[in-house]
PyMOL Python script that loads the backbone (N, CA, C, O; Angstrom):
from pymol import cmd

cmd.read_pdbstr("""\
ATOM      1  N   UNK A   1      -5.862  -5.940  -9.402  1.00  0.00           N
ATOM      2  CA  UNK A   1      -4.856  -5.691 -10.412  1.00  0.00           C
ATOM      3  C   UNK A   1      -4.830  -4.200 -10.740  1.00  0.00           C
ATOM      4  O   UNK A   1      -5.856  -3.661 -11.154  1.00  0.00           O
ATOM      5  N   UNK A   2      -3.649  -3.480 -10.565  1.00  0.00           N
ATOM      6  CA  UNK A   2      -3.142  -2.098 -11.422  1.00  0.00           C
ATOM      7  C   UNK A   2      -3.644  -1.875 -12.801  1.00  0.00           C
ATOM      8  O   UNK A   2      -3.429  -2.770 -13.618  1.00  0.00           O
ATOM      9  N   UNK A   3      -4.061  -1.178 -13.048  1.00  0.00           N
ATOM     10  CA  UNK A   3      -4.526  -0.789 -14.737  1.00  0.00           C
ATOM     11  C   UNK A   3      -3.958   0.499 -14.669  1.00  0.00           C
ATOM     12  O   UNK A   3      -4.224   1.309 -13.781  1.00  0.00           O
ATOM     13  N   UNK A   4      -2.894   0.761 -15.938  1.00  0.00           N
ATOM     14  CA  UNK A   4      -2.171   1.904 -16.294  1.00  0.00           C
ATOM     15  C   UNK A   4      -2.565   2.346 -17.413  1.00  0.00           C
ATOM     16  O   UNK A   4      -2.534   1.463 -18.270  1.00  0.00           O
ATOM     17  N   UNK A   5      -3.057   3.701 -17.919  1.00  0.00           N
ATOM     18  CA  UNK A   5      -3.566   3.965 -19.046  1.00  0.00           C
ATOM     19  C   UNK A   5      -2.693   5.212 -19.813  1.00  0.00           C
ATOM     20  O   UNK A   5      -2.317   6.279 -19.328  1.00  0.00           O
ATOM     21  N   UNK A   6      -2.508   4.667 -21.225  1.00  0.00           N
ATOM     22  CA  UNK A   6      -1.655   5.712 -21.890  1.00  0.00           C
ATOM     23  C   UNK A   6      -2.874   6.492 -22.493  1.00  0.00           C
ATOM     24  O   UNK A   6      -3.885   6.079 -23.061  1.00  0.00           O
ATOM     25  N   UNK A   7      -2.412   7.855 -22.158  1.00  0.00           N
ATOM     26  CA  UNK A   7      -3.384   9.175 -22.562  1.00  0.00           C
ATOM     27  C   UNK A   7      -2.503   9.449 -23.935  1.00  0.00           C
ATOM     28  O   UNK A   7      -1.314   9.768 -23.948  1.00  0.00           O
ATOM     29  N   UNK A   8      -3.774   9.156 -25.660  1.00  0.00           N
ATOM     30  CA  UNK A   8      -2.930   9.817 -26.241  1.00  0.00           C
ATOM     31  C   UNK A   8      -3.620  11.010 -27.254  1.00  0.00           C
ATOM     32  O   UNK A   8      -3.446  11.437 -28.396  1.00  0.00           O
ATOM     33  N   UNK A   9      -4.419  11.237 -26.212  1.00  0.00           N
ATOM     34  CA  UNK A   9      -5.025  13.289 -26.760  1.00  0.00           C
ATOM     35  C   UNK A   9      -4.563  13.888 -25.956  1.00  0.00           C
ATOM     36  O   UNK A   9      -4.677  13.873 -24.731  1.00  0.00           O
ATOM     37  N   UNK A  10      -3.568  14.904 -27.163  1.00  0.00           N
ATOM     38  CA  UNK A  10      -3.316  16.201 -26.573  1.00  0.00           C
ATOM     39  C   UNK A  10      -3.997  17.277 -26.008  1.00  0.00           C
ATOM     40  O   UNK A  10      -3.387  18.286 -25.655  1.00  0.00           O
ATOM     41  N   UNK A  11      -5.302  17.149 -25.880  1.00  0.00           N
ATOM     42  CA  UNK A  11      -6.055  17.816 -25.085  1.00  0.00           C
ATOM     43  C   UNK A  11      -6.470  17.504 -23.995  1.00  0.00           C
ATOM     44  O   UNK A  11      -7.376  18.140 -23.456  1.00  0.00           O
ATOM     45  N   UNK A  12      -5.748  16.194 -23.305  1.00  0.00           N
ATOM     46  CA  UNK A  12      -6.616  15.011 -22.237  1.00  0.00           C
ATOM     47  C   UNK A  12      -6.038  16.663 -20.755  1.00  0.00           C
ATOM     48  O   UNK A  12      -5.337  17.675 -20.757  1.00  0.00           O
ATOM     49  N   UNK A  13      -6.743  16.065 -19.999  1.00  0.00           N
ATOM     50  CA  UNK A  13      -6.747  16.861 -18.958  1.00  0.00           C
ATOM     51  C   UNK A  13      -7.153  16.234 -17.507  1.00  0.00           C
ATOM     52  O   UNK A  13      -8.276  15.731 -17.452  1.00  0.00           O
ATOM     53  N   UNK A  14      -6.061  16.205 -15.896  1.00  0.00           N
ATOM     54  CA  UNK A  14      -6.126  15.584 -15.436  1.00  0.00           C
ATOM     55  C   UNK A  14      -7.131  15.493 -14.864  1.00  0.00           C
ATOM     56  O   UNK A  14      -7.670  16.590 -15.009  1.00  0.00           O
ATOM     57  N   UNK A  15      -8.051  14.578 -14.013  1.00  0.00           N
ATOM     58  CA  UNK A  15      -9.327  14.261 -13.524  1.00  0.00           C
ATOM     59  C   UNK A  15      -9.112  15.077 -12.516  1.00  0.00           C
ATOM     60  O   UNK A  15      -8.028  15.182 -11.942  1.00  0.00           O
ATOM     61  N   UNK A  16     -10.147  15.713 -12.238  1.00  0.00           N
ATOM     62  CA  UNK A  16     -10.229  16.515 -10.958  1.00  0.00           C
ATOM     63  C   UNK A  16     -11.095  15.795  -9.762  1.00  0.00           C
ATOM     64  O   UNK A  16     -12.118  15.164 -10.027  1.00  0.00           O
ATOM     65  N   UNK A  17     -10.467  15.982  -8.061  1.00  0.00           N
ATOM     66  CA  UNK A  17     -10.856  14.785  -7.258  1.00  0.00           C
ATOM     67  C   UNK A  17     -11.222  13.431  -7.298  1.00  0.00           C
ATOM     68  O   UNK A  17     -12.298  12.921  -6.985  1.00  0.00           O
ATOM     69  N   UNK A  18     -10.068  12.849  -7.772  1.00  0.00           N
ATOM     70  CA  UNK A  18     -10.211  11.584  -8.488  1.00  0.00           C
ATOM     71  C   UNK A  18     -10.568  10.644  -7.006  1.00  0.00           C
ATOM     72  O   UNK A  18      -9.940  10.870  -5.972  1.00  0.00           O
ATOM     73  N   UNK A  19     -11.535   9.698  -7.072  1.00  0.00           N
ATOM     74  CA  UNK A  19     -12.204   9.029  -5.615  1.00  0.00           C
ATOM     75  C   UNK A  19     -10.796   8.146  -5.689  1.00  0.00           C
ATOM     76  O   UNK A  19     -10.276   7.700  -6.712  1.00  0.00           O
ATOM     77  N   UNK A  20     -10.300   8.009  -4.249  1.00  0.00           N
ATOM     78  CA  UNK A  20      -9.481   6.882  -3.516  1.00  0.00           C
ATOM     79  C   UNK A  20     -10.694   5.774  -3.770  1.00  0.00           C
ATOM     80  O   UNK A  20     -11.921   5.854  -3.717  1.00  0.00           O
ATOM     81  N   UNK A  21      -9.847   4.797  -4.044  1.00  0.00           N
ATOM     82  CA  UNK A  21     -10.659   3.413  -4.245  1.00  0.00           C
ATOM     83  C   UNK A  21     -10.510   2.359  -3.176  1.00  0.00           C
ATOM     84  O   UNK A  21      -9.413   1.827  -3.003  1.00  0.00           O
ATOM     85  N   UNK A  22     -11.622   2.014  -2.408  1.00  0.00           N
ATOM     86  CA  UNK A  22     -12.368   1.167  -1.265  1.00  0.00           C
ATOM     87  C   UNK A  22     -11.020   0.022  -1.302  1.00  0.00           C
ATOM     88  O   UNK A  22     -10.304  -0.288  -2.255  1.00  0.00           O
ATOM     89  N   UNK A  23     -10.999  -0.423   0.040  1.00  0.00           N
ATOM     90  CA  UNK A  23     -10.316  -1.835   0.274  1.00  0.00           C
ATOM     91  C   UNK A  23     -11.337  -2.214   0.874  1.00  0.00           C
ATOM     92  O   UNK A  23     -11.837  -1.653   1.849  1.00  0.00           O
ATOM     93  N   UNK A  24     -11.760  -3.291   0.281  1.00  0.00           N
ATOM     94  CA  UNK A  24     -13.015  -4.531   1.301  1.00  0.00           C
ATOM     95  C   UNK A  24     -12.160  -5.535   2.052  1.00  0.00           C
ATOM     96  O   UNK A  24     -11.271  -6.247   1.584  1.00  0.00           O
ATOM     97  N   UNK A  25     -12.482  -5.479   2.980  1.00  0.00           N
ATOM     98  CA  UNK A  25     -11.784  -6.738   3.962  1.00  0.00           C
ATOM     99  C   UNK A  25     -12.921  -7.091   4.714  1.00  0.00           C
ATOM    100  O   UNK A  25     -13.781  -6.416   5.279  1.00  0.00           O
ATOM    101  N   UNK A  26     -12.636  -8.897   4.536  1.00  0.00           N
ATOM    102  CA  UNK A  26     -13.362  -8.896   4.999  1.00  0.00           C
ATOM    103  C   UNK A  26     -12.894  -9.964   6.978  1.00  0.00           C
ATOM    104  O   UNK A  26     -11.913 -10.679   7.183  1.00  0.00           O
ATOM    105  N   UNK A  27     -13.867  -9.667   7.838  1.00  0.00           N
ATOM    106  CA  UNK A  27     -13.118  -9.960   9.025  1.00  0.00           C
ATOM    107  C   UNK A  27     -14.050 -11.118   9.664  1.00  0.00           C
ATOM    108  O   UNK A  27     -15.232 -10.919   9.943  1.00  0.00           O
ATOM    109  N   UNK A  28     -13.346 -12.430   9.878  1.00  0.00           N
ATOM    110  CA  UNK A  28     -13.928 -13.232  10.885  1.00  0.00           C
ATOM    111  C   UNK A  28     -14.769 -13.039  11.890  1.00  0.00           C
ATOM    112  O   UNK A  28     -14.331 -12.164  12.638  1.00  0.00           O
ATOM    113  N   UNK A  29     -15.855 -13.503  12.259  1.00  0.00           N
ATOM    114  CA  UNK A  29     -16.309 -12.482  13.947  1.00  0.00           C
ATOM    115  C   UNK A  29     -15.677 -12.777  14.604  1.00  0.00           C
ATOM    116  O   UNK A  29     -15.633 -11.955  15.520  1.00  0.00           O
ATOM    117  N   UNK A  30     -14.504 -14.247  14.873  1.00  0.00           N
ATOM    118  CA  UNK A  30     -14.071 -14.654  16.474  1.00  0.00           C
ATOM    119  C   UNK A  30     -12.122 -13.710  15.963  1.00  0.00           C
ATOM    120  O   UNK A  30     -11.012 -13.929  16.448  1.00  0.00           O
ATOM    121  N   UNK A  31     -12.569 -12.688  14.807  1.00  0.00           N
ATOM    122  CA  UNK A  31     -11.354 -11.828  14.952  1.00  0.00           C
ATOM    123  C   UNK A  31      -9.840 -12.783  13.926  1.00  0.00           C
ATOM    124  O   UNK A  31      -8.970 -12.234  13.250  1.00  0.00           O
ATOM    125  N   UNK A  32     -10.043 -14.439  14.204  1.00  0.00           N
ATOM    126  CA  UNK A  32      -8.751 -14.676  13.230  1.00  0.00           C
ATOM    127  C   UNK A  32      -8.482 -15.373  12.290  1.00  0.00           C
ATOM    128  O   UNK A  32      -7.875 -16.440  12.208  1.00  0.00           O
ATOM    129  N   UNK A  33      -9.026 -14.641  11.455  1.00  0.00           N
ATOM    130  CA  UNK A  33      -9.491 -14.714  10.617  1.00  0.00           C
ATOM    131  C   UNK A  33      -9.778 -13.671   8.702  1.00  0.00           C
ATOM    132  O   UNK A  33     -10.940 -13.520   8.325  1.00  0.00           O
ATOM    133  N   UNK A  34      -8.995 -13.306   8.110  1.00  0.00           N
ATOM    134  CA  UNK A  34      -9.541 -11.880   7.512  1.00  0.00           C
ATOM    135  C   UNK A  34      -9.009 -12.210   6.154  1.00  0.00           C
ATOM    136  O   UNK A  34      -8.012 -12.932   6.166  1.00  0.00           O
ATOM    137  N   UNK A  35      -9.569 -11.745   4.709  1.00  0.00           N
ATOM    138  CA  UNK A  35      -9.316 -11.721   4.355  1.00  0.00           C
ATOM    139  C   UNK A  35      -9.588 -10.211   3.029  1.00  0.00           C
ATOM    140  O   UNK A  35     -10.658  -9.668   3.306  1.00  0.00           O
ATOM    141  N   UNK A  36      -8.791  -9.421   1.607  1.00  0.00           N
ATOM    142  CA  UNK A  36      -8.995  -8.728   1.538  1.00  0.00           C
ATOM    143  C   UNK A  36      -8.740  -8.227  -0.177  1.00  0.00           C
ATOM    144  O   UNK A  36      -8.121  -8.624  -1.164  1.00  0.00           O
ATOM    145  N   UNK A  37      -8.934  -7.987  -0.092  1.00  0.00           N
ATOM    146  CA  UNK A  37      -8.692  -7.411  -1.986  1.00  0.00           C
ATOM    147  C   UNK A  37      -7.704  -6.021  -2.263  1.00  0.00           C
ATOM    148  O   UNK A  37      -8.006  -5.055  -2.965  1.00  0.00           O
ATOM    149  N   UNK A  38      -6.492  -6.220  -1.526  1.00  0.00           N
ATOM    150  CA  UNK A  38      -5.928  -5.303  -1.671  1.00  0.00           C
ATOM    151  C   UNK A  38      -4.698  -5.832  -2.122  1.00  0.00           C
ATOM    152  O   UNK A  38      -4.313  -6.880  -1.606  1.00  0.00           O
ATOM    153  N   UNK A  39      -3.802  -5.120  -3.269  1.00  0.00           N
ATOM    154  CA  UNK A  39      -2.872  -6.003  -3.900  1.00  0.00           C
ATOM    155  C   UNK A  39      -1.876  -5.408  -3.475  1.00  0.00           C
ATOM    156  O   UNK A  39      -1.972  -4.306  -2.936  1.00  0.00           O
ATOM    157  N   UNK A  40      -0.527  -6.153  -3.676  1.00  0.00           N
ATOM    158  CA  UNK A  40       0.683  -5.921  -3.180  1.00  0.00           C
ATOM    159  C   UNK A  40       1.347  -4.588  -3.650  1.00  0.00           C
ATOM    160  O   UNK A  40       1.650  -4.606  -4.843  1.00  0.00           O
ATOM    161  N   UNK A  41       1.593  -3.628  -3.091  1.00  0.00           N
ATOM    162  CA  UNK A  41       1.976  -2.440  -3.436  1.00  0.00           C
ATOM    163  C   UNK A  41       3.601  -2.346  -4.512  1.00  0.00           C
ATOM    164  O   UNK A  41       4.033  -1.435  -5.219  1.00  0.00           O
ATOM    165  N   UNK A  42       4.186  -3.833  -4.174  1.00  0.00           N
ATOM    166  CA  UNK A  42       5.203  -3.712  -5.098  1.00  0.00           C
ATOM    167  C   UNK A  42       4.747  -4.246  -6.267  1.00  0.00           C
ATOM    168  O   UNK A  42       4.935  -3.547  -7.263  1.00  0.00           O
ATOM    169  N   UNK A  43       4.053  -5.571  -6.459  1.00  0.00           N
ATOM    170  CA  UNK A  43       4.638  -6.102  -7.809  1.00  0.00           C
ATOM    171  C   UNK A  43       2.629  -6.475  -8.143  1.00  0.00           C
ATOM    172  O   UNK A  43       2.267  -7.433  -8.826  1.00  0.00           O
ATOM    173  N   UNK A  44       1.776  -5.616  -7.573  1.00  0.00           N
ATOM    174  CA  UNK A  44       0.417  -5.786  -7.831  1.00  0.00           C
ATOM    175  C   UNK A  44       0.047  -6.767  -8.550  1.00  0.00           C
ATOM    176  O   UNK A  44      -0.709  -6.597  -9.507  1.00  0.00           O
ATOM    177  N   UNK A  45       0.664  -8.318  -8.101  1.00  0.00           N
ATOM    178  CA  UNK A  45       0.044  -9.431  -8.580  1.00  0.00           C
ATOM    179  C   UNK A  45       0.227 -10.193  -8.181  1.00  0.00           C
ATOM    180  O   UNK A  45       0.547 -11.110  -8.938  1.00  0.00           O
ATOM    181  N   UNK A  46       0.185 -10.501  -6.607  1.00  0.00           N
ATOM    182  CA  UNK A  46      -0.233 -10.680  -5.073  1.00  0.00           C
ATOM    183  C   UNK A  46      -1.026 -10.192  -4.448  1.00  0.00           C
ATOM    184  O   UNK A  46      -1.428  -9.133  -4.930  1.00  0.00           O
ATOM    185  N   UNK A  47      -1.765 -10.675  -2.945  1.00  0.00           N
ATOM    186  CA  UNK A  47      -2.381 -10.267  -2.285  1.00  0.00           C
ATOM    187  C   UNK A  47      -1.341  -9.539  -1.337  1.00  0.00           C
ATOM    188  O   UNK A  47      -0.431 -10.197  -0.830  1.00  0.00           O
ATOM    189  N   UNK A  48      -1.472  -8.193  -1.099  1.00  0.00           N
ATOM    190  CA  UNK A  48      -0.579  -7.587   0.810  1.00  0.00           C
ATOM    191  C   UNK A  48      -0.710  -8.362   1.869  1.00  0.00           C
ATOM    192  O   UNK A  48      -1.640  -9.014   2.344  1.00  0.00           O
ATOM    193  N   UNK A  49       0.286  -8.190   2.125  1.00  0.00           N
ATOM    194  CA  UNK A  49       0.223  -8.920   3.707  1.00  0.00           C
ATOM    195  C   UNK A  49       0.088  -7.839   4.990  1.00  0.00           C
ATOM    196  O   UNK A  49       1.084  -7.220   5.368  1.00  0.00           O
ATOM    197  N   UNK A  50      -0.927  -7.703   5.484  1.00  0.00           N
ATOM    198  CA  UNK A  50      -1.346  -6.966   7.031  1.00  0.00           C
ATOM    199  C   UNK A  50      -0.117  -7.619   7.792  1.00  0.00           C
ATOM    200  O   UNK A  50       0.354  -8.743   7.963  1.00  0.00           O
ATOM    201  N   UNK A  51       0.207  -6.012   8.238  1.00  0.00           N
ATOM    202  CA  UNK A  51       1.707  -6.260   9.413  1.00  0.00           C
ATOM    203  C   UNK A  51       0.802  -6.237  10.661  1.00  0.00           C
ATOM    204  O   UNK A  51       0.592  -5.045  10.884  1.00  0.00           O
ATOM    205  N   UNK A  52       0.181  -6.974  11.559  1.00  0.00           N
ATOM    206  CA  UNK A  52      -0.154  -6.875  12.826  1.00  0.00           C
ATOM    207  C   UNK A  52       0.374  -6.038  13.719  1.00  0.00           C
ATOM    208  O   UNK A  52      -0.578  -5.542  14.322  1.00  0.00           O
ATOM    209  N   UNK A  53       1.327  -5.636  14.106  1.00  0.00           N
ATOM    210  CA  UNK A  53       1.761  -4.630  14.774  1.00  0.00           C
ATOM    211  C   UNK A  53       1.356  -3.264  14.355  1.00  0.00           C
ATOM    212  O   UNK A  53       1.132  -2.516  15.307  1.00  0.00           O
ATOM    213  N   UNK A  54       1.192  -2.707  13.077  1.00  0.00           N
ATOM    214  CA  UNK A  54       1.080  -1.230  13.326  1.00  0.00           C
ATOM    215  C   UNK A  54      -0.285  -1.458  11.737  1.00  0.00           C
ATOM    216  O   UNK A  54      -0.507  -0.478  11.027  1.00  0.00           O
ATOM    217  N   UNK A  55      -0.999  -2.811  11.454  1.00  0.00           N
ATOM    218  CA  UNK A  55      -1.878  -2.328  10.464  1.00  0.00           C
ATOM    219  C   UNK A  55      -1.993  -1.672   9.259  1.00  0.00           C
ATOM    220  O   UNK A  55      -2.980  -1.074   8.831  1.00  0.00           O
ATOM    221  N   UNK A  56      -0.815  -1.839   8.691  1.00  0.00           N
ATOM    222  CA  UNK A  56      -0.107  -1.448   7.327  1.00  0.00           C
ATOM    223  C   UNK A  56      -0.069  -2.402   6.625  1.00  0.00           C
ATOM    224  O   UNK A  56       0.311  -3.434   7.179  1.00  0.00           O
ATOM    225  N   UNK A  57      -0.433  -2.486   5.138  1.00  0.00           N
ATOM    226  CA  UNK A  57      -0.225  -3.321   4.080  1.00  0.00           C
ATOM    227  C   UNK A  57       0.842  -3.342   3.687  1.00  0.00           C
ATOM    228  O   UNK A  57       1.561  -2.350   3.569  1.00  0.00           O
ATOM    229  N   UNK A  58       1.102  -4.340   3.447  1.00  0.00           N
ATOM    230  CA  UNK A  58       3.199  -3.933   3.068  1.00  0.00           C
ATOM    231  C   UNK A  58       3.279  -5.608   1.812  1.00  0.00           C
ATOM    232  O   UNK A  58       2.566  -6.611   1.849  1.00  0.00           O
ATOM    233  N   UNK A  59       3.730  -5.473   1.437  1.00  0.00           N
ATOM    234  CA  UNK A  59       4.486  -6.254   0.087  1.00  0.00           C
ATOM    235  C   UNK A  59       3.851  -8.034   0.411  1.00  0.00           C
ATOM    236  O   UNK A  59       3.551  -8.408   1.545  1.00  0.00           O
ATOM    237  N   UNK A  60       3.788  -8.606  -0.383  1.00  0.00           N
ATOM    238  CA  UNK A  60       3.347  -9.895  -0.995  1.00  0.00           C
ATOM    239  C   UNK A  60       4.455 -10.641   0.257  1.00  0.00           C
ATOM    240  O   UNK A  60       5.218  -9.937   0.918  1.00  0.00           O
ATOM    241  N   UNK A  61       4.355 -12.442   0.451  1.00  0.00           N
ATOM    242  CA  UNK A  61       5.409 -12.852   0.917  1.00  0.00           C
ATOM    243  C   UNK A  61       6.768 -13.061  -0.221  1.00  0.00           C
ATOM    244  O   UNK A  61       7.939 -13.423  -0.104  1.00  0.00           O
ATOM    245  N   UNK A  62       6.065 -12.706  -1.126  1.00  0.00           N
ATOM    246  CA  UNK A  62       7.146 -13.164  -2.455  1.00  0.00           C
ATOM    247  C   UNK A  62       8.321 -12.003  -2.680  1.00  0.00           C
ATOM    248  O   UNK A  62       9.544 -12.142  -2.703  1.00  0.00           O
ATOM    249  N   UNK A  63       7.482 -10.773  -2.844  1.00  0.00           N
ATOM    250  CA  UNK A  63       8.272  -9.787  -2.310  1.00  0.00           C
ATOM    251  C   UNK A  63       9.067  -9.449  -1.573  1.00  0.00           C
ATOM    252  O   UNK A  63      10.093  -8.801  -1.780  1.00  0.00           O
ATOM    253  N   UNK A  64       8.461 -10.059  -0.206  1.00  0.00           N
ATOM    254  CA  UNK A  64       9.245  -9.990   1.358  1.00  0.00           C
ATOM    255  C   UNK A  64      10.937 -10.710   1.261  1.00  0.00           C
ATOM    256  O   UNK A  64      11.960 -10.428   1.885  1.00  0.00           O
ATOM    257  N   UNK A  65      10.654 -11.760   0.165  1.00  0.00           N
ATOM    258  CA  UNK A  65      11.532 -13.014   0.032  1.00  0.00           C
ATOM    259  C   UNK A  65      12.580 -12.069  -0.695  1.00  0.00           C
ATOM    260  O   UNK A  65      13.703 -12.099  -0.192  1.00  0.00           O
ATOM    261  N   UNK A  66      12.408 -11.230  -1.796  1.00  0.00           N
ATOM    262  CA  UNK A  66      13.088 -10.510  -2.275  1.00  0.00           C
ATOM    263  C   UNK A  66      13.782  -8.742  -1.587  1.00  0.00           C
ATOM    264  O   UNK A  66      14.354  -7.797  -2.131  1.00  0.00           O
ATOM    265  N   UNK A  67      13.407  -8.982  -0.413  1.00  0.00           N
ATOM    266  CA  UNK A  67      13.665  -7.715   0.698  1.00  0.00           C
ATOM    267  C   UNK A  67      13.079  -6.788   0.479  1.00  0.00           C
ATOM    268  O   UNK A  67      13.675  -5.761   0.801  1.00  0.00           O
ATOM    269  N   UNK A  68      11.624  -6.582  -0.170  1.00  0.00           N
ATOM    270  CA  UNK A  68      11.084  -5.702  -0.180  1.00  0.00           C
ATOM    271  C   UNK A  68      10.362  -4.907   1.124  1.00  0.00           C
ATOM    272  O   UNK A  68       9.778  -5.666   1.897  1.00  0.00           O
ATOM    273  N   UNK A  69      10.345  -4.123   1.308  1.00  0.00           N
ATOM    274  CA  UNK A  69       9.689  -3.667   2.960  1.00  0.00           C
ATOM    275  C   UNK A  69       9.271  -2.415   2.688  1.00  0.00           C
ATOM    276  O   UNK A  69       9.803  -1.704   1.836  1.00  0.00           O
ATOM    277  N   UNK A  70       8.001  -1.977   3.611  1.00  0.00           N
ATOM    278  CA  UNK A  70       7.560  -0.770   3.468  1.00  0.00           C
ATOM    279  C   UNK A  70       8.121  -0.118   4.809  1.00  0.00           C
ATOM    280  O   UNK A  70       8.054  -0.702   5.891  1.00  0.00           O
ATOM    281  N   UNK A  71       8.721   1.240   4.625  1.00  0.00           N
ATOM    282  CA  UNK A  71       9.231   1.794   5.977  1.00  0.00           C
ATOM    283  C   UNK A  71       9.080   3.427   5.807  1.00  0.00           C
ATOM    284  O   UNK A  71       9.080   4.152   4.812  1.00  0.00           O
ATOM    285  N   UNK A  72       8.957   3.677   7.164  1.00  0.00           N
ATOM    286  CA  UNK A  72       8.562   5.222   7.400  1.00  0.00           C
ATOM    287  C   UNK A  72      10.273   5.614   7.844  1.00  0.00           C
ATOM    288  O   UNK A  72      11.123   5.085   8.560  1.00  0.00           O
ATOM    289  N   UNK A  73      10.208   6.728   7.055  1.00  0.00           N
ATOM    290  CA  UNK A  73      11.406   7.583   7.205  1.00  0.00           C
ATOM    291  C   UNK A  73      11.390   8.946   7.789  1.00  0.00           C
ATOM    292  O   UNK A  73      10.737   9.889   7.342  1.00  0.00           O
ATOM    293  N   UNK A  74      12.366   8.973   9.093  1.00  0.00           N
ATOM    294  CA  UNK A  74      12.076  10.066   9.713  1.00  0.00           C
ATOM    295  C   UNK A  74      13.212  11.110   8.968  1.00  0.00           C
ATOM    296  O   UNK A  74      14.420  10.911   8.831  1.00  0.00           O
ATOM    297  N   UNK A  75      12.286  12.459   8.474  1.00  0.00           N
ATOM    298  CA  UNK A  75      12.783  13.282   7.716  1.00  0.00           C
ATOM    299  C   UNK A  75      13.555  14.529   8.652  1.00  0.00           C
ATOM    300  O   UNK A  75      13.921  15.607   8.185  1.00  0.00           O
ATOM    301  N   UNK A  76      13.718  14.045  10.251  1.00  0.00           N
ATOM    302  CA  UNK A  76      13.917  15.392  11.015  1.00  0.00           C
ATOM    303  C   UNK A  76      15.143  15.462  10.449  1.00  0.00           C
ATOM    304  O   UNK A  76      15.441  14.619   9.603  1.00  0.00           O
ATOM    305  N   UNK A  77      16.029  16.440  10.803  1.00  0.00           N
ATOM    306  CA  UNK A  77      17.859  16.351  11.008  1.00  0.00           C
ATOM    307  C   UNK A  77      18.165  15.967  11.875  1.00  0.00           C
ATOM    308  O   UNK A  77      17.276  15.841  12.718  1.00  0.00           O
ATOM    309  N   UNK A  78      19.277  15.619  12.186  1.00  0.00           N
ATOM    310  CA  UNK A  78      20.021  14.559  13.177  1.00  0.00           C
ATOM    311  C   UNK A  78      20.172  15.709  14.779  1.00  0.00           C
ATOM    312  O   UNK A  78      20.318  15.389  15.959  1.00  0.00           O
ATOM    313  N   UNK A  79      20.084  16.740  14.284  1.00  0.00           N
ATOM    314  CA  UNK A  79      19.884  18.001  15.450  1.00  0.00           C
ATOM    315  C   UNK A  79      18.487  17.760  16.113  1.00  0.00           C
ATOM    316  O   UNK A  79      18.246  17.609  17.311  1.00  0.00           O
ATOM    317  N   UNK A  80      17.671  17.760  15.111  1.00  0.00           N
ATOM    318  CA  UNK A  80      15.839  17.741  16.178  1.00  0.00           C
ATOM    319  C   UNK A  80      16.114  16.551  16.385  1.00  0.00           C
ATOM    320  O   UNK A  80      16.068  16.610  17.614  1.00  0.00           O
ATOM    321  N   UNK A  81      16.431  15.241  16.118  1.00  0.00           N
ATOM    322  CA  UNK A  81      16.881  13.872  16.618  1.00  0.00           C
ATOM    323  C   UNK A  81      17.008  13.785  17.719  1.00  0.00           C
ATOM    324  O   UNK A  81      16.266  13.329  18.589  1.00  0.00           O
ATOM    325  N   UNK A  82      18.154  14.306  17.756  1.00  0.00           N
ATOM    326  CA  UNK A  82      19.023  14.735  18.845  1.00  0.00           C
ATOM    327  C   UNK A  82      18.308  15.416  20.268  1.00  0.00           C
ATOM    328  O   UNK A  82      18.584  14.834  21.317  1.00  0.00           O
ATOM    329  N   UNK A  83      17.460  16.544  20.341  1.00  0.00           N
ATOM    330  CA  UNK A  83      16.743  17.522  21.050  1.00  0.00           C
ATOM    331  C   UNK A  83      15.437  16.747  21.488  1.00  0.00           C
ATOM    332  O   UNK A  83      15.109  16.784  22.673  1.00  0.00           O
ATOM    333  N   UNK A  84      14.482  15.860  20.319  1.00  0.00           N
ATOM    334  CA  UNK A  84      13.521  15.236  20.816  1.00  0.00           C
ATOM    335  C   UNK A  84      13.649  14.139  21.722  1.00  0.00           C
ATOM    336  O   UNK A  84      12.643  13.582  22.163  1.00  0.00           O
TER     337      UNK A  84
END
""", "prot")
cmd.dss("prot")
cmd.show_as("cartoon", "prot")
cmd.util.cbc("prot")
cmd.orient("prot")
């Protein structure tokens, strides 16, 4: 679960190198099998669903149901597009 915290001293000051926090998964030995403690990046009150193809956590099935999707956006211009 997400925990959001309202800062209300005016002197608060942001954490410096704040640690990325661990995903435990854990994995079958015969491989099919896994399970993991990582929550749904949209509505963090679901488990993610592992995309098998490229190993990305991406949205709850509940989410999915609602067209949520995680996607990489290519930022070139339609010129380097074009050339690559």
């Amino acid at each position: 679960m997400q925990r959001t915290y309202d800062i209300d001293d005016p002197d608060w000051k942001w954490p410096e190198n704040l640690p990325v926090r661990d995903v435990k998964v854990y994995l079958h030995p015969s491989y099919m099998a896994m399970s993991h403690d990582y929550s749904c990046p949209v509505c963090r009150e679901n488990h993610a669903i592992l995309d098998g193809s490229n190993g990305v956590m991406g949205p709850c099935w509940s989410c999915q149901e609602k067209n949520w999707k995680i996607i990489q956006v290519d930022k070139r211009s339609w010129w380097e597009k074009l050339w690559s």
